[in-house]
N, C-alpha and C positions, 0 to 999 in steps of 0.2 A: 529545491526539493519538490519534488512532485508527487501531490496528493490530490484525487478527486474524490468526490462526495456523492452520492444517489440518493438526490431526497427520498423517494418515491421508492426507494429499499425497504424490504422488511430488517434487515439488518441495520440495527442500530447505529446511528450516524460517528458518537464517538467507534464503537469498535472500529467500523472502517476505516476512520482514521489512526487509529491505531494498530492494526493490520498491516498498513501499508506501510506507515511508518517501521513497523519493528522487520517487516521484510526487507524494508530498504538497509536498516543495519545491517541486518543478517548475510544479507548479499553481497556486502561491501559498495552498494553503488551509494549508501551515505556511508563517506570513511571513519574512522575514530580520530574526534577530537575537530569535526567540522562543526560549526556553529548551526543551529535550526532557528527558523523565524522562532521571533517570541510567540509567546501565547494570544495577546493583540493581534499583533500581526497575521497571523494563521487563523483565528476567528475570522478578520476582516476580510483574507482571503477568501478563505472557505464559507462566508456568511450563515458563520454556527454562532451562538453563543462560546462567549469567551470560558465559561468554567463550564463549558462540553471537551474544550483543547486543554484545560489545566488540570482535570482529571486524568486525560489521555496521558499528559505529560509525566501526573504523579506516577501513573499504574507502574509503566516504560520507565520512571525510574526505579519504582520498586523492582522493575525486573534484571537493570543492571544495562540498560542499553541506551538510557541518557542520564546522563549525568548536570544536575544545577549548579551553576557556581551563580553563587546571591553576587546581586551586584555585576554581572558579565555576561549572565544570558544562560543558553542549552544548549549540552552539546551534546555529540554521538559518545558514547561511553568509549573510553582507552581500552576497555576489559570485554568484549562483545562474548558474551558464553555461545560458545561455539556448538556444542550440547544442543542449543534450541533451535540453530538451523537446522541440525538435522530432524527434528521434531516435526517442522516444519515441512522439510523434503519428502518424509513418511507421509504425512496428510496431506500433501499435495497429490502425490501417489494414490492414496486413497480416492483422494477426490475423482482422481483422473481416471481411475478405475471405474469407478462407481458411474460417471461420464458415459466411457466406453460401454457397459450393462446396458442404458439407456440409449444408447443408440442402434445398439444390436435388436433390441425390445421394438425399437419403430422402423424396424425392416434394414439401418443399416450397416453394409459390408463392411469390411477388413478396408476395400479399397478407397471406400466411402469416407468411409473415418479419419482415413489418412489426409484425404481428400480435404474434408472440412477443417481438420488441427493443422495442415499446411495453412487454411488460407486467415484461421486464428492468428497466426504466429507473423502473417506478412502485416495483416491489419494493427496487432498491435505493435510489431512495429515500427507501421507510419504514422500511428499515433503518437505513440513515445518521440517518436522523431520531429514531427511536427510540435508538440508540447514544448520541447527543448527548444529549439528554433523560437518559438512563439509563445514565450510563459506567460504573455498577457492576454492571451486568447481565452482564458474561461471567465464566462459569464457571469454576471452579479451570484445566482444561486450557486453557484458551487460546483457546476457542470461543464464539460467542454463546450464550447460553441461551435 
């Protein structure tokens, strides 16, 4: 499972973790019914405190998208509400919008645009790609290297 962390974010360290994570259900790239690192474990990666991920952990369960079994670990919830991807899909939309506004704003084009969100989409992903290849490559803080 791959999550990074941006100390140096004004967004708050659990959300992020928690964002990525409930995308990763949502998108099926974590399946239902995979196991997630423990809470330990995902601290010591991420070098957060351990009850900044066990929060993360309750929320995402409150939401229905992992499931605790005591005693066996965490998994990806069997029942993923399907409902909140699209939620999801909508504010990403937003977002991408709201993007495009600001780009139009600092002068640029239609072809510009394109231009920069192709070369978003290669970079991330040779990162995704190199991540996987190389899940030991992020650094003590919680960053890629």
């Amino acid at each position: 499972m791959l999550v990074r962390v941006e100390k140096g974010s004004s967004v708050p360290i659990s959300r992020q973790i928690a964002d990525q994570i409930r995308a990763q259900c949502l998108s099926g790239r974590l399946t239902p019914g995979t196991q997630i690192p423990s809470v330990r474990q995902m601290a010591r990666d991420l070098a957060v405190n351990q009850n900044t991920v066990l929060r993360v952990y309750e929320r995402l369960t409150a939401e229905n998208l992992l499931d605790v079994r005591h005693g066996e670990g965490t998994y990806v919830s069997l029942k993923i509400p399907i409902a909140q991807l699209n939620g999801q899909r909508n504010q990403f939309f937003d977002e991408l919008t709201q993007l495009a506004r600001q780009g139009r704003m600092l002068g640029i084009d239609d072809a510009g645009l394109h231009a920069l969100l192709d070369d978003a989409l290669k970079l991330s992903l040779e990162q995704d790609r190199s991540q996987e290849q190389d899940p030991s490559s992020e650094s003590s803080d919680g960053e890629s290297a």
